[in-house]
N, C-alpha and C positions, 0 to 999 in steps of 0.2 A: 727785417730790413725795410727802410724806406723808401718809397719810392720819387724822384725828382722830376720836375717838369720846370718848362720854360714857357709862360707866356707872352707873349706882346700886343701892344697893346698902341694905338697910334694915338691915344687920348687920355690924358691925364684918368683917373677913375677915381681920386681922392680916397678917403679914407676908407676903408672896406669895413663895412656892418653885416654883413651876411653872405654863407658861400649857399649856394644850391646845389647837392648833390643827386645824380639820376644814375644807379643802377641798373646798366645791360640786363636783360634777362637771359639767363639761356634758351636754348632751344626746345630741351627736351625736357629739363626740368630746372628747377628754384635754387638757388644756389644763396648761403648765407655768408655776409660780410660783414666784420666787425671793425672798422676802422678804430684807432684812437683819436689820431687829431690829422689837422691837419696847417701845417706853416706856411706862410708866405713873407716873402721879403719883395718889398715893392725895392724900384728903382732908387728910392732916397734911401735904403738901407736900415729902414723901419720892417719891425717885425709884427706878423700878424699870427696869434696861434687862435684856432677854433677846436676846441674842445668835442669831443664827439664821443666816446665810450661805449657806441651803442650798436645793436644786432641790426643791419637791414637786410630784411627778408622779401622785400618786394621789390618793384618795379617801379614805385611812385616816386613822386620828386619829393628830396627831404631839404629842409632846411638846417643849417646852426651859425650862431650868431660869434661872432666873434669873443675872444676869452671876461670882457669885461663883464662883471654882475649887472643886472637889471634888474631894481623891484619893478612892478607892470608904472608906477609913475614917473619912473625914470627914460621908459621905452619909449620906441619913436609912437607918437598917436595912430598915424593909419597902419602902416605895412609893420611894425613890430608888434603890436597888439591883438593883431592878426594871425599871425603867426605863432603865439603865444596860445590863442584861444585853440586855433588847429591842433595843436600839439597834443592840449590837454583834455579835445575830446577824442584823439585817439585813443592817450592812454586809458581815460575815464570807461571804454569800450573795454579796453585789453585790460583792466583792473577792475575785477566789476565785486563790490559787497555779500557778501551768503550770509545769513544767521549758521550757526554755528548749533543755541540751541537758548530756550527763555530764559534772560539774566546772565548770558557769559559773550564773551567780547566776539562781534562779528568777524569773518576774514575773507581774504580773497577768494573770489567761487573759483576755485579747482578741485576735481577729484583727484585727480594723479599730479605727477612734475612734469609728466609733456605737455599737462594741458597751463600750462605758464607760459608766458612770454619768456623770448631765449636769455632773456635782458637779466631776470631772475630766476634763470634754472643754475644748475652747479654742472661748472668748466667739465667733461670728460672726465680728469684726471682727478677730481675731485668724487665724482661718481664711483668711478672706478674702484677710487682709493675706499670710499665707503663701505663698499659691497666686501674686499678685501676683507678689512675690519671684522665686521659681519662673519665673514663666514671663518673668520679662523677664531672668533669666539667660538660660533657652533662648533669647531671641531676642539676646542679647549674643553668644553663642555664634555662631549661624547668621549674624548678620551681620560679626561680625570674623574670619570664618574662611572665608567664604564665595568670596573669591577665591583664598587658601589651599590652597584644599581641591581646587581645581580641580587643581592639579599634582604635587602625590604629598601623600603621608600623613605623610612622615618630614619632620621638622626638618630643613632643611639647615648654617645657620648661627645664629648667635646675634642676628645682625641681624635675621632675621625672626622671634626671638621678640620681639625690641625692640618692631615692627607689630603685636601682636597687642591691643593697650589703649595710651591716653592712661595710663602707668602716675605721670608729673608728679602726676595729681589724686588722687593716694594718698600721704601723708607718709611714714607709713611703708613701705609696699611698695618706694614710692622709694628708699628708703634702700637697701633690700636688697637689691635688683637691682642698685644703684650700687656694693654693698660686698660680694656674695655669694664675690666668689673669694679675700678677705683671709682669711688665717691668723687674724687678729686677731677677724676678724665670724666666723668658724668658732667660736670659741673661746668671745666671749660671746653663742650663739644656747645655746649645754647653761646657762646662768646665766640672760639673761631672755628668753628665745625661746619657742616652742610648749610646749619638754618641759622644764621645769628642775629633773626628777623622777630621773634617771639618773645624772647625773654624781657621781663618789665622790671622798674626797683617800684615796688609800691608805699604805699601811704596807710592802706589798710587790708585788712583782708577780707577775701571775696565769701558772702554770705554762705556761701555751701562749701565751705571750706572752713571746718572747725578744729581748726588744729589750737591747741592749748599748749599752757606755760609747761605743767609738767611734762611734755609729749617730747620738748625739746628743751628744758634747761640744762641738760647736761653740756649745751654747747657754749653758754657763756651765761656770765652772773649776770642775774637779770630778770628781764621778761620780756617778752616779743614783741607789745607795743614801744618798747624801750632802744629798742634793736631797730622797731619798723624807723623809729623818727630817726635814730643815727643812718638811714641808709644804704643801714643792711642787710633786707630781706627783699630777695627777688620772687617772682615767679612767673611760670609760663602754665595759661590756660588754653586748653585743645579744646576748647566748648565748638567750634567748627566745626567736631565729629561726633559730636551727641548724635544717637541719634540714623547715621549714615548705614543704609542698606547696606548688607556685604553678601558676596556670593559663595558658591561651592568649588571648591578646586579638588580636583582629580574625587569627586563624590563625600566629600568632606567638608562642615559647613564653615566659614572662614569667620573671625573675630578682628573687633577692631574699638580700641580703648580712646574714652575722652577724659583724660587726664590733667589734675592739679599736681601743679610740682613746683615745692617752698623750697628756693637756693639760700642759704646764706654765706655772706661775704666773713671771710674768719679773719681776725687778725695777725694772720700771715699770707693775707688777700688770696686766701685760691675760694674758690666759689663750691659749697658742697650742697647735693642734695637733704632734706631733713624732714620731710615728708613729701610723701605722695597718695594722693586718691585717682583710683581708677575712673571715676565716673562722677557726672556730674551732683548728680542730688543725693546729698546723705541719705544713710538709711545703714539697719543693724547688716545689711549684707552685703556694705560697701565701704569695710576696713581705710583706716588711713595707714597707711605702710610706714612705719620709721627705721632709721640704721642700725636701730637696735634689735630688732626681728633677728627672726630667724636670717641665719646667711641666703639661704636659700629664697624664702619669701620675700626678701630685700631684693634679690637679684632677679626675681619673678615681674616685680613691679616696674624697676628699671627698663627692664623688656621692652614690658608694653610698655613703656612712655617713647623708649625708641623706634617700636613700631609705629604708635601714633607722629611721630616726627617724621619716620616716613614718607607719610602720608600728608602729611601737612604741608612738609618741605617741597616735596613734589607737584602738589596740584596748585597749590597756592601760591609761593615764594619763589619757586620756578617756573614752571610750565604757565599760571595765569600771572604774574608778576614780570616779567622777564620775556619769554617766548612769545605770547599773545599780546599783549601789549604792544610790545616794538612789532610786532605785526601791524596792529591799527597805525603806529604813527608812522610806518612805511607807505602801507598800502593808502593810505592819505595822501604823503606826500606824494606818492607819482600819481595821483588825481588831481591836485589842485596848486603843484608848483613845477612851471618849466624850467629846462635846463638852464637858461640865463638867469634864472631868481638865486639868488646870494644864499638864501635859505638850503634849495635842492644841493647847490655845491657844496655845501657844508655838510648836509647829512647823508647824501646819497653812500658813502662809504660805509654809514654805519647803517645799512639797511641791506647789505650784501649776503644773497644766501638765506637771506631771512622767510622769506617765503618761501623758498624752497624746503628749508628744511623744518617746518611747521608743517604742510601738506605732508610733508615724508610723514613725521609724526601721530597727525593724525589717523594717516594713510596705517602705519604698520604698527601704532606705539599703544595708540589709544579708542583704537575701532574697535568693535565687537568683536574682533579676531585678533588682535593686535596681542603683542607684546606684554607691553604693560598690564590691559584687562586679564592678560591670563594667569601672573604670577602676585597679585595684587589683591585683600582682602576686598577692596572696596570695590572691583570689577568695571564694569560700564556705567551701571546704572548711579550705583554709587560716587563715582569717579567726576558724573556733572553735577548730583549732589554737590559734593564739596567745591567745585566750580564755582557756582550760582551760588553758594554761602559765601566764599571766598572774594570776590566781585563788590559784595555789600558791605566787605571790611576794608576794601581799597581805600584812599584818599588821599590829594594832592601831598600831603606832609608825609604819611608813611611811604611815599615815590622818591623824595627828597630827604638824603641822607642827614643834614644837620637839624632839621626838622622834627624827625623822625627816633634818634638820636635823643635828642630835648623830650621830645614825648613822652620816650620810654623811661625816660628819669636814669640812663645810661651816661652821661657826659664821665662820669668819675671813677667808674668800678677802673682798678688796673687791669692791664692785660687784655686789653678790650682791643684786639689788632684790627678786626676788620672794623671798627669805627676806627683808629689812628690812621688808616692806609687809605681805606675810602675817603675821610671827610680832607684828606689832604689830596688826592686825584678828585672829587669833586670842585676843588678850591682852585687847582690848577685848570680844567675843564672848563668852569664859569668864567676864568679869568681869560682864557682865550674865547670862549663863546662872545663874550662878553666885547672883546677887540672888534672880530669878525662882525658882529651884527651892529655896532657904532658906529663903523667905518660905512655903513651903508645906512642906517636909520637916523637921521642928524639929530632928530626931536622926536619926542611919544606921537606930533601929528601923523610924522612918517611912518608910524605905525597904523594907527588908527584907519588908516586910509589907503592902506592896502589889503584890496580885497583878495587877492591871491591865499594872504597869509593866514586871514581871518576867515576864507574859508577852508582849509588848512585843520585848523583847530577845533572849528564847527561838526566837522565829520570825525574825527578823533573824538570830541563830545558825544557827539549822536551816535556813532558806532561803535565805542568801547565802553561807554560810561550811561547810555541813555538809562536813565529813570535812576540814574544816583543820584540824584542831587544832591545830599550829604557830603560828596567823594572832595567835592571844591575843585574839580576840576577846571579850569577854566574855560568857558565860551566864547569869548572875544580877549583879544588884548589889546589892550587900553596904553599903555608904555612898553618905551625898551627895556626897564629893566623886568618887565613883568614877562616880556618874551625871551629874555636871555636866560629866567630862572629853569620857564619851560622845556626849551630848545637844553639845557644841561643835564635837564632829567629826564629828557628823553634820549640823547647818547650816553649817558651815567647809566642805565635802565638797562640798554642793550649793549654793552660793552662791561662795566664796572663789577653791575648790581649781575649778572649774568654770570661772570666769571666766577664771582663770590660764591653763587650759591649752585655753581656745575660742574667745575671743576675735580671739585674735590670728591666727587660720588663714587668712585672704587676705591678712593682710599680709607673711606668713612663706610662703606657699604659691601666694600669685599671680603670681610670680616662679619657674616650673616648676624650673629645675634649682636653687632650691634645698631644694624639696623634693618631689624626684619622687615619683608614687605606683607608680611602679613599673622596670624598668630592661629593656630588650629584651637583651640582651648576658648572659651570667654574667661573674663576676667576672675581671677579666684575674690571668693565671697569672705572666706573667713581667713584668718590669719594661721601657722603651724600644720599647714598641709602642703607645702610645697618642697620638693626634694629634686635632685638632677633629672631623675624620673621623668620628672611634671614636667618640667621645663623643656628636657627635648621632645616630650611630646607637643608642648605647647607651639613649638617652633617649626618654622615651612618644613615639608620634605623636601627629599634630596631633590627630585626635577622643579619645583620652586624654585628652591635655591640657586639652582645650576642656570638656570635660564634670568634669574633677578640680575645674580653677578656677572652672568657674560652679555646682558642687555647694559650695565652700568659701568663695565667694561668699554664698551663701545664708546657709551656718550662721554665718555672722560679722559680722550685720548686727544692727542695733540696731532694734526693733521698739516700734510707737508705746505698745505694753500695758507697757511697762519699767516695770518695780517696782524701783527698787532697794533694797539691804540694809539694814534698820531703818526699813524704809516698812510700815506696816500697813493697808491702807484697810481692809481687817475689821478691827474694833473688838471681837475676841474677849476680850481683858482690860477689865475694866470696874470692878476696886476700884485704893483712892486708890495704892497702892506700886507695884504692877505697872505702873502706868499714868506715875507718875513714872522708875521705871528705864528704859522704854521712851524716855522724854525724854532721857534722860543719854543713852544708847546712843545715842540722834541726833546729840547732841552732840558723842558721843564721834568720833563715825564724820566728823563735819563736819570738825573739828579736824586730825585725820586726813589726807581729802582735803585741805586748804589747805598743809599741810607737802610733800604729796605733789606738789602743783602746783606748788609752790616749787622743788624739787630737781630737777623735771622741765624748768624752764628754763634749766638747763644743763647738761642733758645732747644731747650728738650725737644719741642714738635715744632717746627718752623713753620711760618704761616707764608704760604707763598704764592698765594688766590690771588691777592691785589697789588702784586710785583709788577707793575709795567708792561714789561716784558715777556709776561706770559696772559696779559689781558688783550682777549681778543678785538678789534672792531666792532664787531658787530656779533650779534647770535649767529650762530655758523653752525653748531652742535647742539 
């Protein structure tokens, strides 16, 4: 509830540009206040709202400026600019840069989540609800393994991964476990599965990769060049993991495969495997796997490519694509835009939690004791390995989904959902970014000449990108429309591209062999030695296991704080246009989802990552 006051005044006081607020202190100790806004209605029956959203934990005098946007050339020259600067060497203090580690994206110096400002730590109830989570994984764990566990470690059959969950009460999980050993479900999990970030239609084929006509003309008359120029042969190279250290779990030394894998597109467009190599450089001890193998050695090979996706998916396409990323262009933003810049009001929604729960990860996912290094071939050391490789493949176009898209030589495969769903909520996204920053930026001068924004971007260069130069990321913008493409691929990034590839991780990964997080075995050398035997020995044991799926459990769960995309409960815009685009955008995003829902009912596996409605704000999980 609000609270109302009356004041008078014997002297006109004209337009109100700024309140100052000063917080009592107590007596005995600090007490925190979070106002949201606050309103005034002068005596002409003119409304004044001031926007506020923020933790005051001291005693100082704060300032906030009334609801309108200000670039700093629009502000008053002495006492607004002023003001502006105070602001941003507070935050610049309370947000300070740490390397991380050589070649992977810097973040904000905290060790834990107390050591953040209140502004970006997670509400109570949100905390709360986390640890929740958490621990009724671990007790899902402890209780369906618990008889398990009593007679070895290692998987014997596939039967008893069948026993490990009621996996019926999962729609999709079900699916996948029902369909994981189909050439067909191999083919379109690289289109709408975990990673749909990999897969290329190429032009030729890559030098260490000698696959021949007779290996695969059983699948159409022809030849492969004949097939490449029609635009039907894809593939995905894991060359990322050449190479990468891996460590020992429970005294056992862990494997991890860098895998070629030739899709073709059939003429009944479903997308199948038709060869695969384990590893990158030919040689007589490093077999090309076809569908004609053995069942078992067919199914051995698949493995590891799913492993290796894992692994890929994970460090790269998630965690450094996604999570770290919208980290720098957060931790930027509250350095170099105050709350009057038309910029912060736009994005500060999709920066919510974002810090926070990146420290958590670090903290518990991906430390030396963490989570992840313990159930994961590639551990610590291996794990910024693929980082710092990962980093060197970034670039402005592969961040930007019709760019991106075009690269891969993907516009036309069908059934390509997460291109159909994404490059139409990017399109709707640009077109509102697009409103919002024109309505403030009249000409590219207006850009050009705001140093707020341009240093903004500078630090997002220098501290996400330093010594890419390759990446194309930008260092200065030059026009609006160069800043409008930005500003969508960095809420596209941490909302869209996020959803895309987080979402879906129990449903795709609670079903172990099809995406093991790690392989006990190295890669088989010759061909007609692999049987069910092999296989589950090759595959994590049971505490592996138990702990991968109640950690991917966690992160793929829908939490009661959900904001979803073009939801603002801060009310940082507060003139009549801004506030109307925000409406379309609703609309837009509505319209959207109900097409999406439509399509999804006939489909076998429904694709329902980039539904609107279940895409979050920001990274939050």
């Amino acid at each position: 509830m609000g609270s109302q006051y009356t004041i008078t005044s014997k002297n006109s006081i004209g337009k109100l540009l700024l309140i100052k607020i000063h917080k009592k202190p107590l007596v005995y100790f600090q007490d925190s206040w979070f106002p949201k806004k606050i309103e005034v209605k002068a005596p002409d029956g003119k409304l004044y709202i001031f926007p506020m959203y923020t933790w005051i934990t001291d005693d100082q005098i704060h300032y906030f400026n009334e609801g309108q946007a200000l670039t700093v050339l629009e502000d008053f020259p002495s006492r607004g600019r002023k003001i502006r600067s105070e602001e941003l060497k507070k935050r610049q203090k309370a947000y300070s840069w740490k390397k991380y580690g050589e070649g992977i994206p810097e973040h904000v110096e905290a060790e834990n989540q107390s050591q953040l400002p209140l502004d970006a730590q997670f509400i109570l109830s949100k905390s709360m609800m986390f640890k929740l989570k958490a621990a009724s994984g671990k007790l899902w764990v402890r209780v369906r393994t618990q008889s398990l566990l009593k007679f070895t470690d290692q998987w014997t059959n596939f039967d008893q991964l069948n026993n490990l969950m009621d996996y019926g009460s999962h729609k999709i999980l079900d699916k996948v476990k029902e369909n994981w050993r189909k050439d067909e479900f191999f083919g379109y999990q690289f289109l709408n599965g975990l990673n749909p970030m990999l897969i290329k239609c190429i032009k030729a084929l890559p030098d260490n990769f000698h696959v021949t006509d007779d290996m695969i003309s059983h699948y159409y008359n022809g030849n492969l060049d004949d097939e490449i120029k029609k635009g039907n042969i894809f593939l995905c190279d894991y060359k990322l993991l050449d190479g990468v250290q891996t460590q020992e779990i429970n005294k056992t030394k862990q494997h991890l495969a860098a895998p070629l894998v030739l899709l073709y597109k059939t003429p009944e467009d479903t997308l199948v495997p038709i060869a695969i190599q384990l590893k990158q450089k030919p040689a007589a001890d490093n077999p090309i796997f076809l569908p004609n193998d053995s069942q078992y050695d067919w199914l051995l090979a698949k493995i590891f490519v799913r492993s290796a996706e894992f692994h890929l998916h994970q460090l790269n396409f998630h965690l450094l694509r996604t999570h770290l990323l919208a980290e720098v262009f957060a931790v930027s933003l509250l350095r170099n835009l105050p709350m009057v810049h038309p910029l912060y009001k736009l994005l500060i929604a999709h920066t919510r939690y974002t810090l926070d729960v990146n420290v958590l990860a670090r903290d518990k996912l991906i430390s030396p004791n963490g989570a992840f290094t313990q159930f994961t071939a590639s551990g610590e050391k291996g794990t910024l390995q693929i980082l710092k490789r990962s980093l060197s493949s970034v670039t402005y176009k592969s961040l930007c989904i019709h760019d991106d898209i075009k690269e891969r030589g993907m516009e036309n495969i069908p059934h390509f959902y997460y291109r159909d769903d994404g490059c139409r909520l990017w399109d709707i996204l640009h077109s509102f970014v697009e409103g919002i920053l024109k309505h403030y930026y009249k000409n590219d001068n207006d850009v050009k000449r705001d140093a707020e924004v341009q240093e903004w971007i500078t630090e997002i260069h220098d501290h996400g990108f330093k010594d890419q130069e390759k990446s194309g990321i930008p260092q200065r913008f030059n026009t609006v429309s160069e800043l409008v493409k930005f500003v969508t691929m960095v809420i596209f990034t941490g909302s869209v591209q996020h959803s895309a590839v987080n979402s879906g991780q129990y449903d795709f990964g609670g079903w172990m062999p099809n995406l093991p997080t790690t392989m006990k075995c190295p890669p088989p050398t010759e061909k007609g030695k692999a049987t069910e035997d092999t296989i589950m020995a090759a595959l994590p044991d049971k505490s592996t296991t138990c702990k991968a799926i109640a950690t991917l459990f966690l992160l793929s769960r829908e939490y009661s704080d959900f904001v979803k995309l073009g939801d603002y409960p801060e009310e940082h815009f507060t003139e009549e246009k801004p506030c109307k685009l925000i409406k379309k955008f609703q609309d837009d995003l509505t319209k959207l989802s109900e097409k999406i829902k439509e399509r999804n009912k006939n489909l076998h596996v429904p694709y329902e990552y980039l539904d609107p409605e279940k895409v979050q704000n920001s990274v939050t999980i």
